[in-house]
Residue, then its C-alpha position, 0 to 999 in steps of 0.5 A: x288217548x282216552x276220553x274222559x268225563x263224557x256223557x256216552x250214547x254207545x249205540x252198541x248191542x245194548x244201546x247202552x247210556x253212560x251218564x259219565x264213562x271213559x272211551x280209549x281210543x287206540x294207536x291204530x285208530x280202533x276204540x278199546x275199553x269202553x266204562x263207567x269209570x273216569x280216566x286219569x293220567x297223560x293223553x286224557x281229554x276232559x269232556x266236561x260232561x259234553x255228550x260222546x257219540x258216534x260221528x254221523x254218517x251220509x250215505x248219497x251225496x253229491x260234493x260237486x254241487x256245492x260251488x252252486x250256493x247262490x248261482x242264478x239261473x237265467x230265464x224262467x225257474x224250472x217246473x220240474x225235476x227234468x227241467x231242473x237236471x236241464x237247466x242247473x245240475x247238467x250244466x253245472x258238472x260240465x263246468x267244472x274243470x280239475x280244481x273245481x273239484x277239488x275245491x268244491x269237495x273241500x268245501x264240502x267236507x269241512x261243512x260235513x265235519x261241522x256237522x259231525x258227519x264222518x262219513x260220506x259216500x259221494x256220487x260225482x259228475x263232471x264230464x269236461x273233467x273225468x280222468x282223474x277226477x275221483x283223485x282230486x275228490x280223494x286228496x279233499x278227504x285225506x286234506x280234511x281227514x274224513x271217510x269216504x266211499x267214491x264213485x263217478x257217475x257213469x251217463x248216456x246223456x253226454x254221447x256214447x264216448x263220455x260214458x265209456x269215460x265214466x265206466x273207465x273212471x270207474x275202473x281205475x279208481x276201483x282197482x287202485x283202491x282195491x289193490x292199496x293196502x288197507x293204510x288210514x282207511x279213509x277211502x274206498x270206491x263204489x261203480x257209479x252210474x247216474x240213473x236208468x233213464x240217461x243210460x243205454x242198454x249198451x252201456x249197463x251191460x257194459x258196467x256190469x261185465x266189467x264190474x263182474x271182476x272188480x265185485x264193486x256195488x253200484x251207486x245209482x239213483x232209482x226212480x227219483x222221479x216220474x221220468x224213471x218210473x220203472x227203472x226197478x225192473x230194467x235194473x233188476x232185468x240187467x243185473x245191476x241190483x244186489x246186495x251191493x247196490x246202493x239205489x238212491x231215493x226209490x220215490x216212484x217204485x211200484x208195489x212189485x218193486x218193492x219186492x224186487x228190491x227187498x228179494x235182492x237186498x238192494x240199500x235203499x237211500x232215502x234223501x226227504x230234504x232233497x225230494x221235497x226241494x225237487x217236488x219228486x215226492x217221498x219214498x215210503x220209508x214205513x212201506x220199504x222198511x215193512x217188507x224188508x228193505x234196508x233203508x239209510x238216509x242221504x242229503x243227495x248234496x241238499x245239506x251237510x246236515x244229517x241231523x235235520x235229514x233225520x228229522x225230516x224224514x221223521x216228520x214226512x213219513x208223519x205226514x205222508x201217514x196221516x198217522x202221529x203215531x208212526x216213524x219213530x222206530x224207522x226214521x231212527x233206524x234209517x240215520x242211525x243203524x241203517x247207514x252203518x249196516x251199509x257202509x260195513x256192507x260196501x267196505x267192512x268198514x265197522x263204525x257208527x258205535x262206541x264199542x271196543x273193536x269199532x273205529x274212533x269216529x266220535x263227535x262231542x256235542x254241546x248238549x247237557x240233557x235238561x230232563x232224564x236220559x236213557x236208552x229208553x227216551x233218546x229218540x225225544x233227546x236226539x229229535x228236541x235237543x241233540x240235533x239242534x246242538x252244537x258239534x264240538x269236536x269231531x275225530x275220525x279214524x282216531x284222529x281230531x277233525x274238528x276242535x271247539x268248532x273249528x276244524x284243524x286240518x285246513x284252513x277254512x278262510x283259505x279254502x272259503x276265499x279259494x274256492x269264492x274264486x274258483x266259483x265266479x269263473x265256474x258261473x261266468x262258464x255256465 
């Protein structure tokens, strides 16, 4: 299959722009020839001059939360992020039984490919449900036909046996993954622990002899709030940063902190949408990137679209500067070369770039550039135009996820009624 008559941002070494190219997609899923020319012949797709880019990527999610659109909390809203874990998230993930997760992330990933996310690494939680819980999740992304990086959140917070369910999940998952052979490549799996603060001594020393074997990172939130302020050293003291590690949010991280995660090449997931709705504050994404710190991006389940992620990040770190003339560089690099770096770096899986060898994970947008675009202005382009565009198609691994904005591997009215019933009995339970 070749696309043709398409407006390609390569995002390759060159950053390279084609005002009207050609990308082959390959019968193994890859991208081979990449050019200039307009292709002709059977299995060529005009793209009518729609604009060709590399599908977008989210690196911390959480697909269990989504069958909590609209819920109501009883009693006073909550002040606080302990509050909000309290009254909301926890009680919520012990809900959910084995279709609840299987539905929620369906529900989610069709509005992840909506938005022209391919790719997602999820962080997931549900005590009442956890044997199994990461199959269901899975069996959501082959349905869909997205990536996916899977991990359950190992806590404390739920008495010592639960946790031992959580590092056993964990195992399971990983050793199957890692023993299947390479097939679509659509999932792989990370060792997931919820955050220093729910976790005992006992229990990370734990994870980390177990995952001695398994050489899997951890998923971790670090120092989201006040309440895990300090989580950077106890992490580092028990083994758990490296430069498989992914650490969600890094907010309230010290100076020396800064250092331990720059020195242990730790990924550093920074989520503005979510921080902001919480109250936490924001990471210091000028700061982290300036000493050497990895940083991509994430909606930490606050929102499928990475695109605005982008933005907002863009202009809190305005914000946070006092300083219009700062974010630019870091902001585009965290959405748009950083989350491809550690999604190779977690899996060896290479995409986020139009480029022969990469993988097919491409969307097509309703954007016709209205001024003159090149490698030297896209950032006005992605920020003023692009990201406010529609997503056309989405194909991932090669294959068509998204069609003239409908997706084509599930029934979306099905799921959507579906998971509306699975969602009143999950609000009666809570």
């Amino acid at each position: 299959m070749t696309i043709t008559n398409a407006r390609i941002l390569t995002f390759d070494s060159d950053n390279r722009v084609l005002d009207s190219g050609s990308v082959e997609i390959r019968p193994d899923g890859s991208i081979g020839d990449v050019n200039s020319a307009r292709a002709r012949g059977k299995n060529v797709i005009d793209a009518k001059g729609k604009l060709l880019m590399p599908a977008l990527i989210n690196c911390h999610t959480h697909l269990y939360s989504t069958l909590a659109r609209g819920i109501s909390l009883p009693g006073r809203a909550p002040k606080n992020f302990p509050e909000i874990l309290n009254k909301l998230w926890w009680r919520l993930d012990r809900a959910l039984n084995e279709e609840d997760v299987y539905y929620s992330a369906l529900v989610g990933l069709i509005d992840a490919a909506k938005c022209g996310v391919g790719t997602l690494v999820d962080h997931h939680s549900s005590p009442n449900a956890c044997a199994g819980s990461l199959d269901r999740i899975e069996q959501a992304f082959r349905d869909v036909g997205l990536r996916g990086i899977l991990c359950y959140e190992t806590s404390d917070r739920n008495g010592p046996m639960q946790a031992l369910e959580g590092i056993r999940e964990n195992i399971r998952f990983i050793d199957r993954a890692q023993r299947a052979p390479r097939g679509d490549g659509l999932v792989a799996a990370t060792f997931g622990l919820h955050a220093s603060f729910t976790l005992t001594d006992e229990t990370l020393r734990r994870a980390v002899e177990v995952n001695q074997s398994l050489r899997a990172g951890f998923h971790i939130h670090v120092a989201e709030d006040g309440c895990d302020a300090g989580a950077v050293k106890r992490l580092r003291d028990l083994g758990v940063l490296d430069e498989q590690c992914l650490a969600a949010h890094c907010v309230h991280v010290t100076a020396a902190d800064i250092g331990t995660l720059a020195r242990r090449r730790v990924n550093v997931v920074h989520n503005p949408q979510s921080n902001c709705n919480n109250a936490v504050g924001a990471a210091r994404l000028l700061e982290l990137v300036r000493r050497g710190v990895l940083v991509g991006l994430g909606s930490d389940g606050y929102s499928p679209r990475m695109f605005e992620e982008f933005k907002t990040a863009f202009h809190l770190q305005k914000l946070l500067a006092g300083d219009p003339r700062v974010a630019y560089g870091e902001a585009y690099a965290a959405a748009f070369l950083n989350n491809r770096t550690i999604v190779k770096k977690l899996w060896g899986m290479e995409i986020g770039r139009i480029e022969k060898g990469a993988q097919a994970d491409l969307i097509l947008v309703d954007y016709y550039p209205p001024t003159p675009l090149d490698s030297g202005n896209l950032f006005g382009h992605i920020l003023f135009g692009i990201a406010n565009a529609p997503v056309d198609s989405l194909i991932v691994n090669g294959c068509c996820v998204l069609r003239d904005k409908q997706c084509v591997t599930v029934d979306e009215r099905r799921v959507a009624e579906k998971a509306a019933g699975r969602a009143r009995a999950l609000w009666e339970r809570f």
